[in-house]
MARDO-330355 format. One record per residue (C-alpha): residue in three letters; x, y negated, z. Coordinates in steps of 0.001 Angstrom, whole numbers, plus 524288, in hexadecimal, padded with zeros to 5 digits. Layout:
% MARDO-330355
ALAXYZ;...
% end
This chain:
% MARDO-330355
UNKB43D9FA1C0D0B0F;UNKB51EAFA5C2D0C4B;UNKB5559FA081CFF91;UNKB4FD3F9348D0204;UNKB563AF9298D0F39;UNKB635DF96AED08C5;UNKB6272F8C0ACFC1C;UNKB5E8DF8112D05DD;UNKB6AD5F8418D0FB3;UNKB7474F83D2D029B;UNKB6DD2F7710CFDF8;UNKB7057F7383D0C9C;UNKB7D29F76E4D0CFE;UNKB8222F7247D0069;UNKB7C78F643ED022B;UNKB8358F61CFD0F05;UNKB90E4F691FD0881;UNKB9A90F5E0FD04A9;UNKB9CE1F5E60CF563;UNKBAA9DF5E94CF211;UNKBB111F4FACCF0F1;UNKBAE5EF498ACE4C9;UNKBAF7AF3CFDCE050;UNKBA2E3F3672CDAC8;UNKBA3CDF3195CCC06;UNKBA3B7F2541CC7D2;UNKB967CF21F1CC243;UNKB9318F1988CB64D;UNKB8EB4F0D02CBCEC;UNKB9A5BF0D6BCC586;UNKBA465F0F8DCBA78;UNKB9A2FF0367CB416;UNKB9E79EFC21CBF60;UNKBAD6FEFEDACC0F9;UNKBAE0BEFB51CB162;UNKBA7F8EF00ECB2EB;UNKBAE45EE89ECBE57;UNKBBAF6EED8CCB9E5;UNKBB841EE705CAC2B;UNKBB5A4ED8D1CB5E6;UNKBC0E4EDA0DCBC3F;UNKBC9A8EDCFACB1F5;UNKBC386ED227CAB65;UNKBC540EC856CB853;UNKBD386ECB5DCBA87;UNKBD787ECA09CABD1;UNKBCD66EC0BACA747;UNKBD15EEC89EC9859;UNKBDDE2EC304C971C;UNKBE263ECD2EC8FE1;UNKBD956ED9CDC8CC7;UNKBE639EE2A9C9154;UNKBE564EDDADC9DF8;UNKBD768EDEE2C9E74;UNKBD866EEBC7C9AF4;UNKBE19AEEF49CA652;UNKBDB45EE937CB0C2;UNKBCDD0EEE3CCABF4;UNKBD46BEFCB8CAD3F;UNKBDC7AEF926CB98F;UNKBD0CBEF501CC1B4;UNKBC891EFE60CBB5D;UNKBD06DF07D4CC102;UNKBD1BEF03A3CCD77;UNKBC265F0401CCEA2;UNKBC1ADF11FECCAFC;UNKBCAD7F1791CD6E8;UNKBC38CF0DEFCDF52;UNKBB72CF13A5CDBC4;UNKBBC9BF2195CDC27;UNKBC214F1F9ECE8AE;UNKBB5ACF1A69CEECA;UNKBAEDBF278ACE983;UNKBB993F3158CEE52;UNKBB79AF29C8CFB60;UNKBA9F4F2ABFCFA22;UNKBA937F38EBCF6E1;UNKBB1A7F3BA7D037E;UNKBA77DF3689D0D3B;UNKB9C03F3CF1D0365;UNKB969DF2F13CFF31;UNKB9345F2C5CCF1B0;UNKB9BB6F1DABCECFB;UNKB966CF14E8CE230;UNKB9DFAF0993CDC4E;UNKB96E0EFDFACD6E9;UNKB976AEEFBFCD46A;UNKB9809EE84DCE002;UNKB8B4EEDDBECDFDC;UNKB8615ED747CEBE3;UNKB7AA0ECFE6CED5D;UNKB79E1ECA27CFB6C;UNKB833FEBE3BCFDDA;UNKB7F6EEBD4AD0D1A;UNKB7C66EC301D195D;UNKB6BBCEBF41D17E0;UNKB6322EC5CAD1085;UNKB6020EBB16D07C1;UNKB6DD2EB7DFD04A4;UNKB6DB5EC057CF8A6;UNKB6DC5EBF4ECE991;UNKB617BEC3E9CE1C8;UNKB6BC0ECDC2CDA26;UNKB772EED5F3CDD29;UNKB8523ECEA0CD8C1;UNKB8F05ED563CD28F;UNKB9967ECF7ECD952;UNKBA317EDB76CD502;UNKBA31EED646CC67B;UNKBA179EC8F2CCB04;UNKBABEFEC74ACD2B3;UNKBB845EC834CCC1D;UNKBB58CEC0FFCC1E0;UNKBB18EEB61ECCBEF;UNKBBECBEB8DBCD4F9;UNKBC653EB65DCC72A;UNKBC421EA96CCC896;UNKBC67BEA68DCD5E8;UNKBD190EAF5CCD639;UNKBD7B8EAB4CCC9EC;UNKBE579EA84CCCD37;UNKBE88EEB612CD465;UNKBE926EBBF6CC662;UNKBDE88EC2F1CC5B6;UNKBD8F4EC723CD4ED;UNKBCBBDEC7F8CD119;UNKBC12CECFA6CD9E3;UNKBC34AEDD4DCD953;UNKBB757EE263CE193;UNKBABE1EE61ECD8CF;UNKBA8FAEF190CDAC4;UNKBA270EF851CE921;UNKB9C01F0561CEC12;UNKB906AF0A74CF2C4;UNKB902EF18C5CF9A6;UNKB856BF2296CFCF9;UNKB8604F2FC7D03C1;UNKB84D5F3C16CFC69;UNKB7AA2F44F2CFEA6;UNKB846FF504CD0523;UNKB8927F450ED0DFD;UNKB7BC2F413AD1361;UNKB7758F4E22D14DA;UNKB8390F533CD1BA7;UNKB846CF47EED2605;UNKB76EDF45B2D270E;UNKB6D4FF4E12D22B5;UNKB6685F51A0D1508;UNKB5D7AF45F8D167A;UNKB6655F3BC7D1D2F;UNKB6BDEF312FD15AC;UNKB7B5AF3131D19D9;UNKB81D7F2634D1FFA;UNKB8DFEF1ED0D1785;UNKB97E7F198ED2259;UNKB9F5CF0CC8D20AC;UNKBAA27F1420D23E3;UNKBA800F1D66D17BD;UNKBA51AF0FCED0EB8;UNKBB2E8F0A89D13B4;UNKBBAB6F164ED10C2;UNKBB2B9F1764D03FD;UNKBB783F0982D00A1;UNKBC540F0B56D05F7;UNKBC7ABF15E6CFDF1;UNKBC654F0D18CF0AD;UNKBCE27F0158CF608;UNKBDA92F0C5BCFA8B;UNKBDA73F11CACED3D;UNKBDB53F06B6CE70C;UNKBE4A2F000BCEF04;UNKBED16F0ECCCED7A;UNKBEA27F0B53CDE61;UNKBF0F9EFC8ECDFD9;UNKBFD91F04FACE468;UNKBFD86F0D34CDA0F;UNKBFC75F03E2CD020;UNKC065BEFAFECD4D6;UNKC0F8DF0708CD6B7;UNKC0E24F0BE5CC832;UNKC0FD1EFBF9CC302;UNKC0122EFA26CC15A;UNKC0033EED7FCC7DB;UNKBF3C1EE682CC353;UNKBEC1EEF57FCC5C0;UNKBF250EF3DECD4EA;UNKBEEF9EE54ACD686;UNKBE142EE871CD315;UNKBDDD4EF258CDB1A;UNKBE3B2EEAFDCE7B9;UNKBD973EDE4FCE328;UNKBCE60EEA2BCE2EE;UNKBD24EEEE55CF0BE;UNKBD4B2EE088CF6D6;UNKBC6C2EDA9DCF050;UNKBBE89EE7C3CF539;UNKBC455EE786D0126;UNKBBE02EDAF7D04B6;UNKBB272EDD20D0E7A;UNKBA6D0ED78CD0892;UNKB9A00EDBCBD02E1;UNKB98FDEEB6ECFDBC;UNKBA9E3EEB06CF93D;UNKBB02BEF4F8CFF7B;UNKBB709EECABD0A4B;UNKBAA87EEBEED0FC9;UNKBA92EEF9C0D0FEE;UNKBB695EFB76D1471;UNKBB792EEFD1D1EB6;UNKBAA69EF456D2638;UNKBACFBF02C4D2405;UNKBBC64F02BBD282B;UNKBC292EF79DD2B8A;UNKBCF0FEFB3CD2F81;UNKBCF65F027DD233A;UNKBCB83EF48BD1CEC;UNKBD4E6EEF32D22C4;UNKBDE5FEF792D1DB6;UNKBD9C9EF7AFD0F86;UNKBDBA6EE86AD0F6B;UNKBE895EE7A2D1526;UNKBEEEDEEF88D0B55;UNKBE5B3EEA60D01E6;UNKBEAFEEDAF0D0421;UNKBF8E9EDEEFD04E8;UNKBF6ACEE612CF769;UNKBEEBAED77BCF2EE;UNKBF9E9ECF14CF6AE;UNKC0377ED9DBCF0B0;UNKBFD03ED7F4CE3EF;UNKBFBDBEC9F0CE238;UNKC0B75ECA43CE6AA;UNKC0FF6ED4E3CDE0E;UNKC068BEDCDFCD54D;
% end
């Protein structure tokens, strides 16, 4: 009887003991999807005018998704919550019920290549927001704040910060590049911030704007002076 008592209090103990911080990997259909709306938007900003370029905006922006994504996870990891990246689709278009299409749309790899056109003359400023991310609670989280069989609740406070975290790094990644002469790698990670800043459907500016908004707020400010900066000088 002793024994069982003892192995059930160390299974007790060691599911409501915080694991040491590490960051989640980077599964395969994530990596699918990073690949994949990097290869658009390469595509949208260069239309293939020369496979060179092609081949350096496909790594730039390639780049810049990976710290966004392992920024989001470090973040994630910090308030125990599991972070996902995938394609960002939507299938309601209103407020009703009814106003809906009959299948998701994948408005990440959509999207550029339609804000090539109307964007044509700014050389390039495509839509740079394909990508969003969904959370869930680890098991050591919801049994730690809530009990072994309650389901743990995600904050929009945690979702903001979560968000945050990938639009700071990148903008810190814009003033690196343009300090070290990488210009085009600094221009597009200030469109990345500026376009998933903005407030709407699962991007993270919705996440950020009605978990923080003074920290919103902040993100954007520096976030348009950086836009402006780049059309002007970068």
């Amino acid at each position: 009887m002793d024994f069982f008592q003892h192995s059930f209090q160390n299974d007790h103990n060691n599911l409501y003991k915080n694991p040491k911080l590490k960051i989640n990997m980077i599964n395969h259909r994530e990596i699918f999807a990073i690949i994949g709306v990097s290869i658009i938007i390469a595509f949208s900003i260069t239309l293939l005018s020369s496979f060179a370029s092609f081949l350096v905006v496909l790594l730039s922006v390639f780049i810049l998704f990976i710290i966004n994504t392992f920024a989001k996870k470090l973040a994630g990891e910090f308030f125990e919550l599991k972070t996902e990246i995938k394609l960002w689709e939507f299938k309601r278009w209103g407020y009703k019920h009814n106003q809906s299409f009959k299948k998701n749309i994948p408005a990440g790899a959509i999207l550029p290549i339609i804000s090539r056109i109307i964007f044509f003359p700014l050389k390039g400023f495509v839509w740079m927001a394909p990508l969003v991310f969904d959370v869930r609670a680890k098991i050591y989280r919801t049994a730690k704040r809530h009990g072994i069989y309650s389901f743990s609740e995600i904050s929009e406070d945690h979702l903001a910060y979560i968000a945050g975290a990938g639009i700071l790094i990148n903008l810190i990644a814009a003033a690196l590049g343009y300090l070290i002469g990488f210009s085009e790698f600094a221009k597009f990670n200030i469109w990345f911030a500026f376009f998933n800043l903005i407030p709407i459907s699962n991007l993270d500016g919705n996440k950020i704007f009605f978990g923080n908004k003074i920290f919103w707020s902040f993100l954007a400010t520096i976030t348009l002076i950086a836009l402006g900066y780049s059309f002007l000088v970068v």
